[in-house]
MIGUMAR-839655 format. One record per residue (C-alpha): residue number from 1; residue in one letter; x, y, z. Coordinates in steps of 0.02 Angstrom, whole numbers. Last residue first. Layout:
% MIGUMAR-839655
i NUM	aa A	x X	y Y	z Z
...
% end
This chain:
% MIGUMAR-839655
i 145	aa X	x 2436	y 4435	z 4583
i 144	aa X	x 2601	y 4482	z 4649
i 143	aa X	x 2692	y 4348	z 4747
i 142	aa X	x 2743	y 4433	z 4927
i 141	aa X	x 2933	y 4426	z 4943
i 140	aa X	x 2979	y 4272	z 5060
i 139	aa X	x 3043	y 4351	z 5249
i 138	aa X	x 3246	y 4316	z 5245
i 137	aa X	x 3284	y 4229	z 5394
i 136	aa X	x 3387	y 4104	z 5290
i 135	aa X	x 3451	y 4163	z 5134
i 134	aa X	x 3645	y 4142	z 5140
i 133	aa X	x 3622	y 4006	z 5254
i 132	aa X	x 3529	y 3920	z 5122
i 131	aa X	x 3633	y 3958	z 4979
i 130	aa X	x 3789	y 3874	z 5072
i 129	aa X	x 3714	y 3722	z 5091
i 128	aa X	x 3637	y 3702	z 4937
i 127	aa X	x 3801	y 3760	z 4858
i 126	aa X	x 3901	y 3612	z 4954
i 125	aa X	x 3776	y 3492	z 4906
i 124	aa X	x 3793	y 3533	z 4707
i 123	aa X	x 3988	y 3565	z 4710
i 122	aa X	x 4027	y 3724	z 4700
i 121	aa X	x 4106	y 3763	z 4522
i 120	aa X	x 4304	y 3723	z 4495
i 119	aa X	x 4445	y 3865	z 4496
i 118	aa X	x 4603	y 3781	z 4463
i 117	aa X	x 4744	y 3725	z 4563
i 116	aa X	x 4763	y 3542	z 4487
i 115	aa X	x 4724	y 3413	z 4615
i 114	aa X	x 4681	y 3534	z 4746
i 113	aa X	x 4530	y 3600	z 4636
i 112	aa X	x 4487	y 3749	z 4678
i 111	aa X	x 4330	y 3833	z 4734
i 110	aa X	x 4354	y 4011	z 4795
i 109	aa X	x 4362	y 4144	z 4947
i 108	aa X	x 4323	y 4309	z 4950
i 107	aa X	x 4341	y 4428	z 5112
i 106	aa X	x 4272	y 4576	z 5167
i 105	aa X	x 4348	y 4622	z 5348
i 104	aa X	x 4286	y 4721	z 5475
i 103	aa X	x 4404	y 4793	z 5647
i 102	aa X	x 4359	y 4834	z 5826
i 101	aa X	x 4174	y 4860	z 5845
i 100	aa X	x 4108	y 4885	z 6019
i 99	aa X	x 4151	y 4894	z 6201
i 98	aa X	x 4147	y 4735	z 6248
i 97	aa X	x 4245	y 4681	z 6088
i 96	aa X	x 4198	y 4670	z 5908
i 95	aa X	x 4246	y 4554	z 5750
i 94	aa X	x 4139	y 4602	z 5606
i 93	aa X	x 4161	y 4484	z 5439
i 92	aa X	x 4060	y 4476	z 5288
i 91	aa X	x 4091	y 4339	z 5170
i 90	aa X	x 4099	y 4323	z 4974
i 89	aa X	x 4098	y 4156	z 4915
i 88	aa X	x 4173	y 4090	z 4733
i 87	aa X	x 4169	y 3956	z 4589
i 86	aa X	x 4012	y 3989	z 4515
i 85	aa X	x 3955	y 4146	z 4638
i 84	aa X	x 3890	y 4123	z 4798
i 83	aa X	x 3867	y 4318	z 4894
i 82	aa X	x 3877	y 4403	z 5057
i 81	aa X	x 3886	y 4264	z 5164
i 80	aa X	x 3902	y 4298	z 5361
i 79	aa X	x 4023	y 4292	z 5480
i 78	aa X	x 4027	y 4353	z 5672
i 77	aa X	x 4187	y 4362	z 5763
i 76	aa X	x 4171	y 4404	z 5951
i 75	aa X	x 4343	y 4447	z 6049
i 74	aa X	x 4353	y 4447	z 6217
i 73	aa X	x 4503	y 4540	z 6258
i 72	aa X	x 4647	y 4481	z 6384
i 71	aa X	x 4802	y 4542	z 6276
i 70	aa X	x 4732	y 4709	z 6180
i 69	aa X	x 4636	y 4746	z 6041
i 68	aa X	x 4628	y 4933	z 5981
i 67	aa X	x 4533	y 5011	z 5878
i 66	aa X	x 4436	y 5038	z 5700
i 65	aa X	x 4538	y 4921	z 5579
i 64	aa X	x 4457	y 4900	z 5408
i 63	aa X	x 4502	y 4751	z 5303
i 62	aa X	x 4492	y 4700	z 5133
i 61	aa X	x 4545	y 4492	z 5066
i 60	aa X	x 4535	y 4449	z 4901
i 59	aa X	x 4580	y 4263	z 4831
i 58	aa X	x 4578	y 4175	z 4994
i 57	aa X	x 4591	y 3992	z 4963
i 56	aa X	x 4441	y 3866	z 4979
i 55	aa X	x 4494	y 3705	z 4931
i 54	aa X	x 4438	y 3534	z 4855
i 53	aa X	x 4500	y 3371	z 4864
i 52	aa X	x 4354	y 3289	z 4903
i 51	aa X	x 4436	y 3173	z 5043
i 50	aa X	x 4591	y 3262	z 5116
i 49	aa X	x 4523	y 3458	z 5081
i 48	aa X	x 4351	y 3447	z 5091
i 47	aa X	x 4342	y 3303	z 5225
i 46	aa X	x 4492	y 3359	z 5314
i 45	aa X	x 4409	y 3546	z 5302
i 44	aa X	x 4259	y 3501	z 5400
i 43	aa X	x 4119	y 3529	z 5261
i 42	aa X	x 3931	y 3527	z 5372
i 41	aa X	x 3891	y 3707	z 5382
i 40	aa X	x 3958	y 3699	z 5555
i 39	aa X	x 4110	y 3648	z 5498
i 38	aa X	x 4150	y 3767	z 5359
i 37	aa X	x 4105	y 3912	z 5471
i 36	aa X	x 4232	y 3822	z 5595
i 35	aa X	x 4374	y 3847	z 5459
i 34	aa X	x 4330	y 4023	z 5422
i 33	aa X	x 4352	y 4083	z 5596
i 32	aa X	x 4526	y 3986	z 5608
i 31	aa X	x 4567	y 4097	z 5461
i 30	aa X	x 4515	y 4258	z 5513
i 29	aa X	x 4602	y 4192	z 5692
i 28	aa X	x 4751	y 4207	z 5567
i 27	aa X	x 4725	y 4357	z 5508
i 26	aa X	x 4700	y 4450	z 5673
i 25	aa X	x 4889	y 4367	z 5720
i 24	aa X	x 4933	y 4470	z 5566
i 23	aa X	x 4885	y 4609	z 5629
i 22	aa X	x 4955	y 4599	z 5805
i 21	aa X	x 4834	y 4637	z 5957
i 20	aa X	x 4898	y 4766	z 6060
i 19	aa X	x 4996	y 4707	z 6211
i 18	aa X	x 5147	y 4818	z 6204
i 17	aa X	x 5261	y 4695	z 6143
i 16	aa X	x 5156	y 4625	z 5986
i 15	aa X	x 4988	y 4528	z 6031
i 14	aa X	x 4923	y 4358	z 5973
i 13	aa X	x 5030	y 4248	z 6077
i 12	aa X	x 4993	y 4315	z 6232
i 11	aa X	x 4813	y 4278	z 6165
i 10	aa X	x 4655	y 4379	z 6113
i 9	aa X	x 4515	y 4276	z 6180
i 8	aa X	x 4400	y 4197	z 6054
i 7	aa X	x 4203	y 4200	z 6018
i 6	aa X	x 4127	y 4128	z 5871
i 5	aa X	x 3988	y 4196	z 5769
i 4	aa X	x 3888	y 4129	z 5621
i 3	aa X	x 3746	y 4240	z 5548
i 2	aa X	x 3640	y 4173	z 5442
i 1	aa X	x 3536	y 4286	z 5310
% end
């Protein structure tokens, strides 16, 4: 299975007054993290979304918080696809900091059409590309005889 991982600082921006990362901020980066996977799969979001007309919204969304961020961290978010249903994709987020794990996040996105707001299958080249991230590096299961 792929792994994808990005590395951010936390921001002034991203902190509340006492320099902890903010929540919501988190959520966000979630979101900026999601838009690069897209990208380096090959689907920028201006083509999906301006061109093909398609979207990926956030249908479910769980997250565990295990410490503290704070203003100045390094922040490593690493992704990686759980599942490709019909019309969804389940991803697996860890975002740690030097000194390990600092919050997980399981996340489901899905197909829609922008045209219309309804749930639409994966297209045929956007499936491909997703199924083969979500299986690469897996050793092939021995063929019985």
């Amino acid at each position: 299975m792929s792994e994808f991982c990005f590395e951010r600082k936390l921001r002034f921006a991203d902190c509340d007054p006492s320099g902890i990362a903010y929540f919501p901020s988190y959520l966000n980066m979630l979101n900026g993290v999601v838009e690069d996977f897209w990208c380096d799969i090959g689907f920028p979001w201006p083509g999906l979304i301006g061109s093909r007309k398609i979207g990926t919204p956030t249908v479910h969304l769980d997250c565990d918080f295990s410490r503290p961020s704070m203003f100045g961290d390094l922040l490593t978010f690493k992704l990686r696809i759980g599942k490709v249903g019909r019309a969804s994709l389940h991803l697996a987020h860890v975002v740690s900091g030097a000194d390990g794990t600092r919050w997980r996040a399981r996340q489901i996105l899905a197909a829609t059409s922008l045209v219309n707001h309804h749930a639409v299958p994966w297209p045929d080249d956007i499936r491909g590309a997703l199924e083969r991230h979500l299986h690469a590096g897996e050793k092939p299961q021995a063929v019985p005889s």
